[in-house]
C-alpha positions, 0 to 999 in steps of 0.5 A, a space after each residue: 874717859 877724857 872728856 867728863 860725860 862724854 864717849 869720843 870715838 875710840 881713834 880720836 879717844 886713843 889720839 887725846 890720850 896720845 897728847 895728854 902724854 906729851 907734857 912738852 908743848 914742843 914735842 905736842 906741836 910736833 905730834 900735830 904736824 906729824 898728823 899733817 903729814 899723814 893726809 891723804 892727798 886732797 883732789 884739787 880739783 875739789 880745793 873749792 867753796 864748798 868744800 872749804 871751812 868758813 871762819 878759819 884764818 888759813 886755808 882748809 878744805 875738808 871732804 867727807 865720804 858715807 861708805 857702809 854706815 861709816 864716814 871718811 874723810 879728806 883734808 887739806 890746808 895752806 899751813 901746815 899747823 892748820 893741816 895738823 889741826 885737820 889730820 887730827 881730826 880726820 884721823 879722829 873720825 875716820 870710819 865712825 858712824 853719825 852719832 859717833 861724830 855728832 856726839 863729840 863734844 867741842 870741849 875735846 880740844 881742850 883735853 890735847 892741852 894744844 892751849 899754849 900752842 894754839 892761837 884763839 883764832 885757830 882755835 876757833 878754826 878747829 871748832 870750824 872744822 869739827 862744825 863743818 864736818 857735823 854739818 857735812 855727815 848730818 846732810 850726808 845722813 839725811 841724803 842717804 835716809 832720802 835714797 833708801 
């Protein structure tokens, strides 16, 4: 368990063991920006406040879809670390359930070893990230419980 006292969902437990693999900084840097290049495409059209993740120095949209139970999400940025950030967590979460997605500790990042690599303010932007997503799937939740 990578993070002490803590279940991450079983895509994002595979992607930090994945990481903690990497002992070159370089090689981890690349790991991110392959997780750049395996997002989807995002709609522009959905490029939008709302979508958007306050308190990140770049540019990142994020949109999260309920489908049976299980959440799905899209991202998007104007700089290709910060889209890796995002895919990794995209790719994380993809397909999880609320408590799943909740239940992940913010400490988790620390557990990539992306410390040298990562500035504080994108750091800080990846907490962003994971914020606006348990914000999203928490409303979504709710949204869903309204309509049953």
């Amino acid at each position: 368990n990578p993070v002490e006292g803590h279940e991450l969902p079983e895509n994002l437990f595979n992607i930090v063991k994945s990481f903690q693999l990497v002992k070159d900084p370089t090689q981890r840097y690349k790991q991110l920006l392959f997780y750049a290049q395996k997002l989807k495409a995002f709609p522009k059209e959905q490029k939008n406040d709302q979508n958007k993740v306050p308190g990140c120095t770049s540019q990142v949209w994020i949109l999260s879809e309920f489908k049976e139970g299980k959440f799905y999400f899209l991202a998007d940025s104007d700089s290709q670390l910060t889209k890796g950030l995002a895919g990794l967590l995209v790719e994380g979460l993809q397909g999880s359930d609320l408590q799943e997605i909740l239940s992940v500790p913010p400490e988790f990042i620390e557990e990539l070893g992306l410390k040298q690599t990562l500035t504080p303010s994108r750091t800080n932007g990846f907490l962003n990230m994971l914020k606006l997503i348990k914000q999203r799937v928490s409303e979504q939740s709710s949204e869903n419980l309204k309509n049953i």
